[in-house]
N, C-alpha and C positions, 0 to 999 in steps of 0.2 A: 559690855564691850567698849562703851564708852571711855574707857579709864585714860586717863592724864597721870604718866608719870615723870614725876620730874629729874632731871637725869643733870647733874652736875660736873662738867668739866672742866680741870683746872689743866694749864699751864706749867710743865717742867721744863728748866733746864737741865743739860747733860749730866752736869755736875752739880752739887750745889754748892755754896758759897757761905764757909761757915765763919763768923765774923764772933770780935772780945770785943765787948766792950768795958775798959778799966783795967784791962790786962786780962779779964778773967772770961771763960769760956760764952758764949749767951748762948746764942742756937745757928742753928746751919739754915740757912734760908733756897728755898727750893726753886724758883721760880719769879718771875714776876708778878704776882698777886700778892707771893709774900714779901717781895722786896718792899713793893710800894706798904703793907702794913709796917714793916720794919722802918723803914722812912720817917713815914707818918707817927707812928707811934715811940718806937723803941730809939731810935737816933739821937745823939748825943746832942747838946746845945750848939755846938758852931756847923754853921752849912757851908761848905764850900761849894764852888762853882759846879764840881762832878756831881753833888747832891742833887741839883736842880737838873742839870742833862741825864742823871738816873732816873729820876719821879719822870721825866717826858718818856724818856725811852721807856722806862716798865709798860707806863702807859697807852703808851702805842704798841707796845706788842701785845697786849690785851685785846685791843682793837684792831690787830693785825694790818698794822700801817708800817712795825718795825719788826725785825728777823728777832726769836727770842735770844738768839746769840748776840745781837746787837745789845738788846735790854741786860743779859748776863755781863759784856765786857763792859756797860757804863755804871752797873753798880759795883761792879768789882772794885775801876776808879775812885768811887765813889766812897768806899770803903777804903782804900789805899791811900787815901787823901786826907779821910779822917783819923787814920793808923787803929782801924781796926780787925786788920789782915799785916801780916807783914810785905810780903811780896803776894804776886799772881800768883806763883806755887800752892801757897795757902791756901787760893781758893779752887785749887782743883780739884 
């Protein structure tokens, strides 16, 4: 009765935010755990200013210091700046 199970909670947003990079489709990103891997990992060579207010806000809404709707509109920017969405529409 002892038993430890481990139970993993992720983080969604409403919608998700499905972003091209190169013109061509990549993937829809769900949340901030995946933004910030997207970030981190899959993001194009140049960072703009919204890059960096993204990776804080995901960050903090992990750590529930920001609203995940917050962390969803500064990666959205963040993508809109890099032209990997065309407009907000896109990422609804």
């Amino acid at each position: 009765m002892n038993e430890i199970i481990d139970v993993k909670f992720k983080m969604l947003w409403n919608a998700p935010v499905c972003v091209a990079v190169g013109g061509r489709f990549v993937s829809c990103v769900n949340g901030p755990e995946d933004a910030i891997h997207f970030l981190s990992v899959r993001w194009p060579s140049e960072r703009g200013s919204y890059y960096v207010k993204a990776k804080e806000k995901c960050l903090a809404a992990i750590s529930h210091r920001a609203t995940l709707e917050a962390a969803r509109e500064a990666f959205v920017m963040a993508c809109l700046e890099a032209r990997l969405i065309r407009d907000e529409r896109s990422a609804s």
